[in-house]
DOPA-931877 format. One record per residue (C-alpha): x, y, z; residue number from 1. Coordinates in Angstrom, 3 decimals, decimal comma. Example, Ala and Ser with C-alpha at 12.3 -4.5 7.8 and 13.67 -1.06 7.14 Angstrom:
<nutors>
east; north; up; resi
12,300; -4,500; 7,800; 1
13,670; -1,060; 7,140; 2
</nutors>
This chain:
<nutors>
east; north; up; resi
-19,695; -11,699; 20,972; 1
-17,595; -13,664; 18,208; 2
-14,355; -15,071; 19,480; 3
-11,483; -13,986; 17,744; 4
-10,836; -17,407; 16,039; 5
-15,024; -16,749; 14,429; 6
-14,256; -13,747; 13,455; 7
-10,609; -14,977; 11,695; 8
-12,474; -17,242; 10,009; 9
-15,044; -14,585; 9,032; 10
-12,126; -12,803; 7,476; 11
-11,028; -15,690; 5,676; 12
-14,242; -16,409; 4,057; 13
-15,829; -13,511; 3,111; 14
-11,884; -12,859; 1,530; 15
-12,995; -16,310; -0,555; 16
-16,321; -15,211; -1,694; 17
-15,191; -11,756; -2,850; 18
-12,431; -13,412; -4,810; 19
-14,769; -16,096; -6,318; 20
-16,857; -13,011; -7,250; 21
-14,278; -11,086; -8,843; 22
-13,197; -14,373; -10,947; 23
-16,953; -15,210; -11,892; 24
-17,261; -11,377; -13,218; 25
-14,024; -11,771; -15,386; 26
-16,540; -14,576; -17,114; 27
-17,422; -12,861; -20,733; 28
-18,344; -16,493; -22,501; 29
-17,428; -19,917; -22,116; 30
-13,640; -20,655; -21,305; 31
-13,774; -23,518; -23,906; 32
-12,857; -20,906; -26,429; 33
-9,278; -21,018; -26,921; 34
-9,176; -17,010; -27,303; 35
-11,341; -15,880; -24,218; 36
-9,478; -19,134; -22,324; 37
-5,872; -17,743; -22,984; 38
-7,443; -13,903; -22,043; 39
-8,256; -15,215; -18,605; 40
-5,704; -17,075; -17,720; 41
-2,819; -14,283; -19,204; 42
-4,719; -10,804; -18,295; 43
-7,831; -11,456; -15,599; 44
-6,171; -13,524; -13,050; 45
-3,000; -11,829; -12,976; 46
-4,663; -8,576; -12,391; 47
-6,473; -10,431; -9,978; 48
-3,548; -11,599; -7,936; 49
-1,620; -8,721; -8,329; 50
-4,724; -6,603; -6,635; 51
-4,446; -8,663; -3,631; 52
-1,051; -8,602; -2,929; 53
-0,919; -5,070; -3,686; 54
-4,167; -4,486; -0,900; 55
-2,199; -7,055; 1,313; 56
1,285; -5,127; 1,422; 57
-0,187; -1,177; 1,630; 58
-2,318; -2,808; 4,585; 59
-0,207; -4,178; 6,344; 60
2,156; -1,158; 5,752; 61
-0,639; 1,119; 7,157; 62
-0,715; -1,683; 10,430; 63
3,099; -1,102; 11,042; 64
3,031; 2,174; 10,752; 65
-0,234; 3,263; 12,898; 66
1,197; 0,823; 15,693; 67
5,409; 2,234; 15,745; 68
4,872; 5,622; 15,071; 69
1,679; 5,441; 17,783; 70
-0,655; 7,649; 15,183; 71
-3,882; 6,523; 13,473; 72
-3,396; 8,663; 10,493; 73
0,169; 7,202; 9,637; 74
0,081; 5,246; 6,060; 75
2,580; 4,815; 3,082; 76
0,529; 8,256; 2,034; 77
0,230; 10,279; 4,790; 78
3,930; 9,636; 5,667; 79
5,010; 10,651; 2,139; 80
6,570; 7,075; 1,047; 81
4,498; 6,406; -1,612; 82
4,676; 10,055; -2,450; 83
8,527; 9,284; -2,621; 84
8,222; 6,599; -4,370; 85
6,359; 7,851; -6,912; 86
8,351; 10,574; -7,892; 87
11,557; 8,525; -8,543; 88
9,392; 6,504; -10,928; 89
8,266; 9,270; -12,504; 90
12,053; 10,924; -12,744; 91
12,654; 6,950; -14,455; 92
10,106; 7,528; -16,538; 93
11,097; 11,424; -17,299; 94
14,777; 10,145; -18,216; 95
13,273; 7,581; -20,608; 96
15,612; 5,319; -18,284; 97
15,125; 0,894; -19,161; 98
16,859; -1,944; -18,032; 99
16,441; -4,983; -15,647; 100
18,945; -6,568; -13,575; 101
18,483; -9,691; -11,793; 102
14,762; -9,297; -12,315; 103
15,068; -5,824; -10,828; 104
13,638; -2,447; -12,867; 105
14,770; 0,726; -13,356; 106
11,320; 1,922; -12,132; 107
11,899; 0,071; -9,160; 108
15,469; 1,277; -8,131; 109
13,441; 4,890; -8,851; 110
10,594; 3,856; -6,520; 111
12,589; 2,426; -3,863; 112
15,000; 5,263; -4,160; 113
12,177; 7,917; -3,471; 114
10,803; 5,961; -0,562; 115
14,200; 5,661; 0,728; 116
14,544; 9,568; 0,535; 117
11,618; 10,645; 1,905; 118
12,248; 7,967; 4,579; 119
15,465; 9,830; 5,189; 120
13,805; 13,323; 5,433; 121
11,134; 12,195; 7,828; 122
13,884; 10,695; 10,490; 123
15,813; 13,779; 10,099; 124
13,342; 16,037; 10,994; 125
12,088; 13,874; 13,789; 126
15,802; 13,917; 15,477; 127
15,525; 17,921; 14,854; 128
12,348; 17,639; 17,126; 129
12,611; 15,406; 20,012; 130
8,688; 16,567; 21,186; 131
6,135; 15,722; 19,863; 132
7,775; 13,364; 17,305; 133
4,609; 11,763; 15,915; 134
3,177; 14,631; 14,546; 135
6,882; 16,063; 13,393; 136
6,593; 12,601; 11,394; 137
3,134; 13,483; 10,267; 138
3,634; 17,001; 9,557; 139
6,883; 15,771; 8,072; 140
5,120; 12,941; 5,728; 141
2,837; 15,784; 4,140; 142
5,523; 17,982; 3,928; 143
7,443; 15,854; 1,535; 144
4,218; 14,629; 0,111; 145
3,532; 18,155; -1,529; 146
6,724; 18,582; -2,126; 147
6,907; 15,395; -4,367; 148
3,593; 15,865; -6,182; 149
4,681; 19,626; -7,243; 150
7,826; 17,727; -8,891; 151
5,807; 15,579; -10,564; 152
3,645; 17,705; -12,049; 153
7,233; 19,605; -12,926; 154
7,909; 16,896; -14,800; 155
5,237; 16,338; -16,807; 156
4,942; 20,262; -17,706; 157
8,328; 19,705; -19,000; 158
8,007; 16,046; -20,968; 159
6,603; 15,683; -23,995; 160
2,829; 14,179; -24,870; 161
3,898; 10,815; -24,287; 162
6,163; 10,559; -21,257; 163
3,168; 13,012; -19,581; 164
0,387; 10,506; -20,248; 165
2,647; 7,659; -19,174; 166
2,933; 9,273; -16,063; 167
-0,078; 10,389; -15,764; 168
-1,656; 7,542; -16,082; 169
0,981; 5,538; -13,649; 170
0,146; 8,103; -10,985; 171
-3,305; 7,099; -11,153; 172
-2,623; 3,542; -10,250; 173
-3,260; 0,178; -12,081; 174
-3,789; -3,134; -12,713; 175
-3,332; -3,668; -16,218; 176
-0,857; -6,314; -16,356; 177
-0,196; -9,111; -19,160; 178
0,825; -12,559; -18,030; 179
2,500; -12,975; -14,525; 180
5,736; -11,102; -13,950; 181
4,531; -8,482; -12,126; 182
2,725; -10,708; -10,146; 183
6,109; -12,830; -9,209; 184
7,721; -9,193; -9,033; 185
5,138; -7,932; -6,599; 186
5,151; -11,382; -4,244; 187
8,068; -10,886; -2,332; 188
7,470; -7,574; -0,962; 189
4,215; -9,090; 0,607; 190
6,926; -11,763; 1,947; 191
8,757; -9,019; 3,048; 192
6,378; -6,480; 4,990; 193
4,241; -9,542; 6,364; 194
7,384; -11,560; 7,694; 195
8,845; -8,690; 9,186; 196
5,659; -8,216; 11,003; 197
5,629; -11,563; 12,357; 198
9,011; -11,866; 13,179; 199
8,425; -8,538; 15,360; 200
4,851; -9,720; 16,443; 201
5,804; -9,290; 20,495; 202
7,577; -5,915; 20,082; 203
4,686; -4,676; 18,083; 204
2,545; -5,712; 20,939; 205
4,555; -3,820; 23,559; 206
4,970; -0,677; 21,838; 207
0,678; -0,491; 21,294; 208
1,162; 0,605; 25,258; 209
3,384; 3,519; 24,369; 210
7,256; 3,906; 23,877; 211
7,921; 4,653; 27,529; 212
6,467; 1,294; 28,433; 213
7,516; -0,680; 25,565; 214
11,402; 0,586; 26,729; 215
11,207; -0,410; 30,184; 216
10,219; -3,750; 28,763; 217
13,324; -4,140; 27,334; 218
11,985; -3,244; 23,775; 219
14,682; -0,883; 21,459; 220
11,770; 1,168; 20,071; 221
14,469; 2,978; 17,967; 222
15,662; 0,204; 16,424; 223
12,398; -1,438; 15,655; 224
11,276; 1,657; 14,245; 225
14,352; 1,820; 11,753; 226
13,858; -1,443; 11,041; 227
10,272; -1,051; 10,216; 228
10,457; 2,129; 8,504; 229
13,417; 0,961; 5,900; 230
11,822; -2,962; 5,178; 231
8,161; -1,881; 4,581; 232
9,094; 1,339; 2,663; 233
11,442; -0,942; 0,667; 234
8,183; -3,391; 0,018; 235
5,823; -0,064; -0,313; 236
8,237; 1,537; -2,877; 237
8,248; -2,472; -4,481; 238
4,617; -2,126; -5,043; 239
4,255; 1,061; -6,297; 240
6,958; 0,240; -8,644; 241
4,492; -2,260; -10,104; 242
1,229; -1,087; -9,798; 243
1,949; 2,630; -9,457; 244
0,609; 4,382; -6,397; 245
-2,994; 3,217; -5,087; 246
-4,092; 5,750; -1,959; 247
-5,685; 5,252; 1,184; 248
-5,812; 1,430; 1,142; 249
-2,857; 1,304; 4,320; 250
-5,220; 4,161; 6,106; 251
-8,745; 2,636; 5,512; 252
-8,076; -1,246; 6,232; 253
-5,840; -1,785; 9,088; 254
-8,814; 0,902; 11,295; 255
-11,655; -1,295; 9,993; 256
-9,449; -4,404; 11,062; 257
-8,700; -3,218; 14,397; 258
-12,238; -2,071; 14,747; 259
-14,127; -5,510; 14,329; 260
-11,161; -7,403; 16,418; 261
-8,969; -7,076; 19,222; 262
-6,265; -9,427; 18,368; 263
-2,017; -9,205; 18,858; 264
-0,183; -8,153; 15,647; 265
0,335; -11,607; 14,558; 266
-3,477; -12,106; 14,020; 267
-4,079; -8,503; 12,783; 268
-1,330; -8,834; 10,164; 269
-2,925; -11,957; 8,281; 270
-6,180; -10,206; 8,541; 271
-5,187; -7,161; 7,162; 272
-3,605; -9,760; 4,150; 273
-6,971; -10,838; 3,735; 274
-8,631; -7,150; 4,080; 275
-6,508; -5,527; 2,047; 276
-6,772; -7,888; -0,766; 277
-10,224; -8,425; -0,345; 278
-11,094; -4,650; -1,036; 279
-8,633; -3,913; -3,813; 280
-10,266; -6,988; -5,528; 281
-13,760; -5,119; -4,893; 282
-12,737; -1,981; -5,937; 283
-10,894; -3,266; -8,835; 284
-14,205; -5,171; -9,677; 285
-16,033; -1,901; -9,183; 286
-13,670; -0,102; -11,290; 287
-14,492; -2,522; -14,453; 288
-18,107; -2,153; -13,697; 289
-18,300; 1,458; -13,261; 290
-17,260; 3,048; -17,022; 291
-18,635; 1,002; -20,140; 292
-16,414; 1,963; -22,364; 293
-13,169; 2,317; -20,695; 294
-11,900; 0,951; -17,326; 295
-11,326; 3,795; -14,743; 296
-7,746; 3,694; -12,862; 297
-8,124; 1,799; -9,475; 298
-6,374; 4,497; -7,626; 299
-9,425; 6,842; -8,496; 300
-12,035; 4,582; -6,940; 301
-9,432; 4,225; -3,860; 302
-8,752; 7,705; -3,093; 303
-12,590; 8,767; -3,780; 304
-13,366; 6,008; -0,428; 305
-9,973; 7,163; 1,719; 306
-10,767; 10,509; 1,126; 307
-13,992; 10,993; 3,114; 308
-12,300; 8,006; 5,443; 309
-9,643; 10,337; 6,834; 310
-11,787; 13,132; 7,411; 311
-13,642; 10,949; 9,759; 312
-10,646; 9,791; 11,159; 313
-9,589; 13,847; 12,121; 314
-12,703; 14,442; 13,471; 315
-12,888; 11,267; 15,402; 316
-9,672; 12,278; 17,091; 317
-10,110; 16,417; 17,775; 318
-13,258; 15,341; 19,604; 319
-11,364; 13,390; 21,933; 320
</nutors>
């Protein structure tokens, strides 16, 4: 059997080769021309960095998540964050709403907003029900998840042609960027979820045992799980502010993670930076490759993958 150092460094260079592979396939012609030159270095690699950071935040989003709330099928989307988030973007978008302050959007106020309120509805109905509270949160999460996805569609019935495709087509998810402000919008919320993570590394590691245990260890599991819950919906509702919402990727990466090692949180967060990036960059690359004529939204080849993914996951854990 690997160690777990081998099988870090496994991570870290198969995460290299995929990313030399997905700059090598952004090679059309020869960079000498001035035109194809200023196209890669404006369009391909920022959609290229942006992919990973994106893949690295909803991963490790999925990690925090799975571990505090003590459920496998906890993620930004089955917890109704990015659900959230997505429909205050869209109400941004609705209300033809545009300004930036301090570097900060209006679509990410709206984003952050809807996290923050779906955030709010969860806890409240977990204090309602003091049983059973991770599958009130669960329950909860696809509660509000509906409930945000019938308002969306609300909204575009009622918008015109244009603000329906815009949303549309954010809801999808994407990468199309130009030049690299969304990338140095999109950086700190990976600073964000992943220091968090580190910074908590030990509680993390406590509250894997269970709550009860993690408590008589001296650990405030409420506290860490407020904590948790506000800072990586707040990077979550960042991301999806940018890129729009991309499913499954904090449900699919942080299993396959914990699958191949068994490491403490502080290990399993940099890996899941590595994942996560690794397979938004392949399915970004496979997304490209896919349609001729068009490029199909990364979201679509995301949720096709998590879909199947979390059906395994239910049956994996009724026939326990």
């Amino acid at each position: 059997m690997p160690s777990n150092k081998d099988t870090m460094k496994l991570f870290l260079f198969i995460s290299l080769c995929v990313l030399l592979l997905a700059i090598f396939s952004y090679f059309t012609t020869d960079l000498s021309d001035i035109r194809e030159k200023e196209i890669f270095f404006k369009i391909r690699l920022p959609r290229l960095l942006l992919g990973f950071i994106a893949g690295a935040v909803l991963s490790i989003a999925g990690l925090s998540f799975q571990t505090i709330f003590q459920n496998p099928l906890a993620s930004p989307f089955t917890l109704g964050v990015a659900s959230g988030a997505s429909l205050g973007a869209a109400i941004i978008i609705k209300a033809n709403i545009h300004f930036e302050i301090f570097g900060v959007s209006a679509s990410f106020l709206g984003a952050f907003a809807g996290s923050l309120l779906s955030v709010f509805f969860i806890v409240s109905m977990m204090r309602l029900k003091k049983t059973d509270r991770s599958y009130t949160m669960l329950l909860s999460g696809i509660a509000f998840s509906f409930f945000a996805s019938s308002m969306i569609l609300l909204l575009n019935y009622l918008g015109d042609i244009t603000d329906s495709f815009k949303m549309a087509r954010w809801t999808m998810g994407t990468l199309d960027v130009i030049d690299y402000a969304p990338v140095l919008r999109a950086m700190p919320f990976l600073i964000v979820s992943l220091g968090v993570v580190l910074f908590y590394y030990r509680e993390l590691d406590i509250i894997i045992f269970g709550k009860d245990f993690a408590y008589s260890k001296g650990v405030d599991t409420e506290k860490i799980e407020k904590i948790f819950f506000i800072l990586i919906s707040f990077s979550v509702g960042g991301i999806i502010s940018v890129c729009g919402p991309i499913a499954f990727v904090g449900l699919i990466i942080p299993h396959l993670v914990k699958l191949i090692m068994k490491m403490r949180h502080i290990q399993l967060s940099i890996a899941c930076v590595f994942a996560g990036g690794t397979f938004l960059s392949l399915c970004d690359i496979f997304a490209r490759m896919l349609l001729k004529t068009s490029q199909l939204p990364i979201g679509i080849i995301t949720s096709s993958l998590g879909a199947p993914f979390l059906i395994f996951l239910l049956i994996k854990k009724s026939s326990k």
